[in-house]
N, C-alpha and C positions, 0 to 999 in steps of 0.2 A: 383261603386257608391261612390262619396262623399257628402262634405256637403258645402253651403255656410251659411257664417254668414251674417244673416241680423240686424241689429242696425234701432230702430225708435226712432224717437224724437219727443216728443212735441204733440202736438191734433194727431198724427199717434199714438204714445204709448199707449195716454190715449184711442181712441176708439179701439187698438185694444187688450187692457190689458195687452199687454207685453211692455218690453224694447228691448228684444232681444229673436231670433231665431233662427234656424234655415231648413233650405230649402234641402231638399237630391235633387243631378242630379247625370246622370250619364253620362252625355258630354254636349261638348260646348251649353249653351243656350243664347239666347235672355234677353236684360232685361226685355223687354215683356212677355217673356215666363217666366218666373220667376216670373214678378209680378203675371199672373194669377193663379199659383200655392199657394200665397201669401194672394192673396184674396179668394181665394177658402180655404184658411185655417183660415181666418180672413176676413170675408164679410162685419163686418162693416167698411172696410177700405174703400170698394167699393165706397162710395159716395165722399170721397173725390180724389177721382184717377184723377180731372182734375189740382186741386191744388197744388198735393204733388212734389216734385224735386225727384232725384235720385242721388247716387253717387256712382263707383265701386272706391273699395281701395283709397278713398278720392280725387275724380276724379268725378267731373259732368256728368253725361252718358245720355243718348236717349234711347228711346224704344229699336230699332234696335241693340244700343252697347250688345258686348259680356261678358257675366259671366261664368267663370269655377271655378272647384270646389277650394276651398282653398281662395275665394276669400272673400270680402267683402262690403254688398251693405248697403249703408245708404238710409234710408227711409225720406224725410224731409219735413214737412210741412211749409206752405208760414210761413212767417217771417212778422211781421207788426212792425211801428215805426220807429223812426228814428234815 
């Protein structure tokens, strides 16, 4: 088993009181599967799960993209402004 680091920014840090985390796996997951271990450790994130972005190792990702361990996923919420 290792660990990924998760990094949230912004309305994701503040409802989920942290900045930073981390997620134990013990192989290749989903970033789906990830996120639900994510919100299941932080439910108030749940409401905004349509709005939020992703990103592995500074890389825009999809539900379906993969995370292993050693990596890291940024949490992002929408952005307004111009």
């Amino acid at each position: 088993m290792s660990d990924v680091k998760v990094l949230l920014f912004g309305a994701a840090a503040d409802r989920a009181g942290i900045r930073q985390t981390k997620v134990r796996i013990n192989h290749v997951v989903t970033l789906g599967e990830l996120w639900s271990v994510l919100a299941d450790q932080h439910p108030h994130l749940i409401p905004m799960r349509e709005t939020l972005a992703f990103a592995v190792n500074g890389e825009y990702a999809r539900m379906e993209d993969t995370v292993s361990t050693g990596d890291e996923v940024a949490v992002l919420p929408p952005v307004s402004g111009g």
